[in-house]
C-alpha positions as CSV (number, residue, x, y, z in Angstrom):
1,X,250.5,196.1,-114.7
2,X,252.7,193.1,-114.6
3,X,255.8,195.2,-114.5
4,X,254.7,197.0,-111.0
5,X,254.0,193.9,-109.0
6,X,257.3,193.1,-107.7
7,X,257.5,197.1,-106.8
8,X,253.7,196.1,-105.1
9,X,255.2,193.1,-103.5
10,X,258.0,194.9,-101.8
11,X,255.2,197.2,-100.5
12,X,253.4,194.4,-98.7
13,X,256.3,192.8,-97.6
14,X,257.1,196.2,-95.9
15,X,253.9,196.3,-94.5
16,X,253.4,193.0,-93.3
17,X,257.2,193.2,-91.1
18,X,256.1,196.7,-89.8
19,X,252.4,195.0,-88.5
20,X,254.7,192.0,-87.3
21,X,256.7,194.2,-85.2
22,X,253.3,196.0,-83.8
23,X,252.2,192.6,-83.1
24,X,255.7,191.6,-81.1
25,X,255.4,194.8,-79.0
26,X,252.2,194.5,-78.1
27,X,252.8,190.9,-76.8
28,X,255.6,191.6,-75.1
29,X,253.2,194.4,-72.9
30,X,251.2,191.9,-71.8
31,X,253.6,190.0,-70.9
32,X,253.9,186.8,-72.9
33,X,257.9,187.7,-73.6
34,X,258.5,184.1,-74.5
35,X,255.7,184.4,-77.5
36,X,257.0,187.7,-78.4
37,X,261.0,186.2,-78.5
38,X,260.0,183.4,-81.2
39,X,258.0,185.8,-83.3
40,X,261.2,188.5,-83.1
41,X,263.3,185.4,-83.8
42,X,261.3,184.7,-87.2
43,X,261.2,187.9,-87.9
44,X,265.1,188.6,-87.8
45,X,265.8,184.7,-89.6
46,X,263.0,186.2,-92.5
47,X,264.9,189.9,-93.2
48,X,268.7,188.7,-93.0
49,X,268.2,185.3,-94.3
50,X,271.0,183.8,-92.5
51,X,269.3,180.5,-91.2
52,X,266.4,178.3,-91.9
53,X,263.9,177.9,-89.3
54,X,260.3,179.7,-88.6
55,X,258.6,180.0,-85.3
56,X,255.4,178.2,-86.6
57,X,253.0,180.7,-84.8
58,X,249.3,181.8,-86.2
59,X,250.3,185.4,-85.3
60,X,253.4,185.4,-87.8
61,X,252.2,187.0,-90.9
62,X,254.6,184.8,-92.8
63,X,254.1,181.7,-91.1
64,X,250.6,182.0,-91.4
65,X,250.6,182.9,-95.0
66,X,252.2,179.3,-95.2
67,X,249.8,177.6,-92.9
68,X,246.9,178.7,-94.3
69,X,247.9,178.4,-98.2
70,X,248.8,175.1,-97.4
71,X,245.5,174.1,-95.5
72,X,243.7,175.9,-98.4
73,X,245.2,173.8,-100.8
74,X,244.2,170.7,-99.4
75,X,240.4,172.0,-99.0
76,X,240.8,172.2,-102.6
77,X,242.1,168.8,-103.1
78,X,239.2,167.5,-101.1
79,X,236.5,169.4,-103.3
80,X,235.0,167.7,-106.1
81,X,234.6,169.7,-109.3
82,X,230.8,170.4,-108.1
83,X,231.8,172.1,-105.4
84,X,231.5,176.0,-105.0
85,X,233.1,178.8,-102.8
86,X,231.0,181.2,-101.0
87,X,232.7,183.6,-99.5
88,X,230.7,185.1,-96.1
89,X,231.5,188.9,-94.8
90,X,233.1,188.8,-91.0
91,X,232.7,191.2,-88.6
92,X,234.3,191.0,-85.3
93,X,235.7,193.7,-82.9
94,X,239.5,193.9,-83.2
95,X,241.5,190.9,-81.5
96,X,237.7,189.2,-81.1
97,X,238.5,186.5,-84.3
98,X,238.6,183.5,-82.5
99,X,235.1,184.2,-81.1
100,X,234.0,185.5,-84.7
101,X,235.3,181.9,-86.4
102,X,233.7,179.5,-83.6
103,X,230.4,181.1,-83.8
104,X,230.5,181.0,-87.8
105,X,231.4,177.8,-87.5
106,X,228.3,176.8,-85.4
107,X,226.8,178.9,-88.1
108,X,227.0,177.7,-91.3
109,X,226.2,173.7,-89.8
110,X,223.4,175.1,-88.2
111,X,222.2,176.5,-91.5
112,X,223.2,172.9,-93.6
113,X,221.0,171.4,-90.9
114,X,217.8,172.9,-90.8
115,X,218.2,173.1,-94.5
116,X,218.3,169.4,-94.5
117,X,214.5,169.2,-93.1
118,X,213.5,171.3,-96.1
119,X,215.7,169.2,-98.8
120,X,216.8,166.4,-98.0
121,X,219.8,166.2,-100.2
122,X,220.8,168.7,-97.9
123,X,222.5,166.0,-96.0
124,X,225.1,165.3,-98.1
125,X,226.3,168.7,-98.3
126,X,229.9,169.5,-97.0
127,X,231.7,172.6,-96.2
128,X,235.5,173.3,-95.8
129,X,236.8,176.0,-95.0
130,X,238.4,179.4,-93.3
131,X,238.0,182.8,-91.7
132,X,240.2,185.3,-93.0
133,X,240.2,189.4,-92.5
134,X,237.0,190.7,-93.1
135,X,235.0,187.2,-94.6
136,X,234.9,183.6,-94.5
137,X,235.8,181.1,-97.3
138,X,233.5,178.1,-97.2
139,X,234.1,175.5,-100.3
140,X,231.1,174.0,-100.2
141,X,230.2,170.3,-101.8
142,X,226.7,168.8,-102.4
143,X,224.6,172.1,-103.4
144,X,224.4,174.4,-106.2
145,X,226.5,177.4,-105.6
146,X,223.5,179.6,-105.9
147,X,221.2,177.7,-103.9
148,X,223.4,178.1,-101.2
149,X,224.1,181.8,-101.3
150,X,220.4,181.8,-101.4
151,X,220.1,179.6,-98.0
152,X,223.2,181.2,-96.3
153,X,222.0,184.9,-96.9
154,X,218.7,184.1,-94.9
155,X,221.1,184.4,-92.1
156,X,224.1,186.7,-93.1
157,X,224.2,189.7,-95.6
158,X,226.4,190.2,-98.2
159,X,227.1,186.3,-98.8
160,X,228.1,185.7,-102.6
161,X,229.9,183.1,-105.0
162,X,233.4,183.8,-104.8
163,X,236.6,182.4,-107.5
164,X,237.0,178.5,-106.3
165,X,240.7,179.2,-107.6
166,X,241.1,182.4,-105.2
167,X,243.6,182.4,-102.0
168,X,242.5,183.8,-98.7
169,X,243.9,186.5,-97.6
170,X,246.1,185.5,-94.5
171,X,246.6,189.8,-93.0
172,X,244.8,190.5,-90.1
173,X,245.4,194.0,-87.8
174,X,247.3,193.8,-85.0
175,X,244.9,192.5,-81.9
176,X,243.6,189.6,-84.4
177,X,246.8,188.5,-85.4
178,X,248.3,189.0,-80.9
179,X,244.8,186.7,-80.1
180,X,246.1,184.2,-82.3
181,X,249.6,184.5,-81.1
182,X,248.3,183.6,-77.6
183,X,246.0,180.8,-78.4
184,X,248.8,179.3,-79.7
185,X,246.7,176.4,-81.6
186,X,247.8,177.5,-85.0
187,X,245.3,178.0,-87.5
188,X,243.0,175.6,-85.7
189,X,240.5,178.6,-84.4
190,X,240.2,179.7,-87.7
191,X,239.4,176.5,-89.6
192,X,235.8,175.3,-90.5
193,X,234.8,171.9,-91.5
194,X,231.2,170.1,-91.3
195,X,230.7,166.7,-93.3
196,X,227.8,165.6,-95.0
197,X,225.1,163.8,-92.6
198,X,224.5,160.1,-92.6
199,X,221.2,158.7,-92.7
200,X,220.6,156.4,-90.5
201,X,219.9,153.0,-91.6
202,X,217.0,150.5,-89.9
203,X,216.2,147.0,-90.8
204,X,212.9,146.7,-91.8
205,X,211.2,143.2,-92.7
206,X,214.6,142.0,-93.1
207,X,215.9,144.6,-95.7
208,X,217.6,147.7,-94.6
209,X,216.3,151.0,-95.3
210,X,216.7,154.7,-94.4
211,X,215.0,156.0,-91.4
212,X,214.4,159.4,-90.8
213,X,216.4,160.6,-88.1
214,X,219.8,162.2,-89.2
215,X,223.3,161.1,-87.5
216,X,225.4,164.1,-86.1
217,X,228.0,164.7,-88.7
218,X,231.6,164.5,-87.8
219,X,234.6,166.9,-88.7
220,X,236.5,166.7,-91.1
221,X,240.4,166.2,-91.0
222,X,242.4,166.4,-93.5
């Protein structure tokens, strides 16, 4: 098996460039020749290797690859050894990925929140994480991994404990990959991060204490 992979590797790499050059067409029809240049641009730097610079975009399969490995990495980093990875199924209507990722994103804090009203250690659960093709990968830190598969398949089917070590898959078809061209905001649509809650803290009698009330949680940047 080891000795086919780089003959699998040149596969994929043909694959990926022929995508890429659906993807530059089909920007260039609606008109957003500028994007289109700087992802042709890549494109011809990546296949004759003749200078060093990349275009930087979200809907460069290459450039992507990079971004989100590198992001990925540094959810990792951030994740203590208790944390888990839960991967959640996606499904969105082809170039509709933006929309899928915000309202996941909504999602899966809604679903750490309510959760907190039911256990309260719930509030110092954290999530990191990313939409790919096809699923989400949420690292998530404060919870058993299997309590929260339990929790998170209440809402979505087909949610289970995926390989912390695993990479995303950064290939998407061609409208996903043109709507992230356009957004031009990197991977930034396709990111997920909720932090733990904070308790509030009241003075009572003098000595501080923890109310009951929850403070909104902020993002996460890394």
């Amino acid at each position: 098996m080891m000795g086919r992979s780089p003959r699998m590797q040149r596969a994929a790499l043909l694959e990926a460039e022929a995508v890429q050059a659906e993807v530059i067409a089909c920007l260039s029809s609606k008109g957003a020749v500028g994007i289109a240049d700087r992802l042709a641009r890549c494109q011809s730097v990546r296949l004759r290797r003749h200078e060093r610079w990349r275009c930087g975009s979200a809907g460069c399969w290459s450039c992507r690859r990079s971004a989100m490995r590198a992001w990925w990495s540094r959810v990792q980093v951030w994740a203590s050894p208790r944390a888990s990875l839960t991967v959640i199924p996606v499904t969105a209507e082809p170039g509709k990925i933006v929309e899928a990722a915000r309202g996941l994103r909504r999602g899966v804090r809604d679903v750490r929140d309510r959760h907190v009203h039911r256990r309260r250690t719930w509030c110092h659960v954290a999530l990191a994480g990313i939409v790919a093709s096809g699923r989400a990968y949420v690292m998530v830190d404060g919870a058993d991994g299997n309590d929260v598969v339990k929790v998170f398949s209440q809402r979505w089917s087909g949610v289970m404990l995926g390989d912390a070590l695993a990479v995303p898959d950064s290939s998407f078809v061609v409208e996903d990959a043109v709507q992230l061209a356009l957004a031009r905001r990197g991977l930034q649509p396709l990111r997920l991060a909720v932090q733990e809650q904070w308790l509030r803290t009241v003075v009572v009698d003098g000595s501080a204490a923890l109310g009951d009330g929850f403070l909104e949680p902020m993002p996460i940047v890394f």
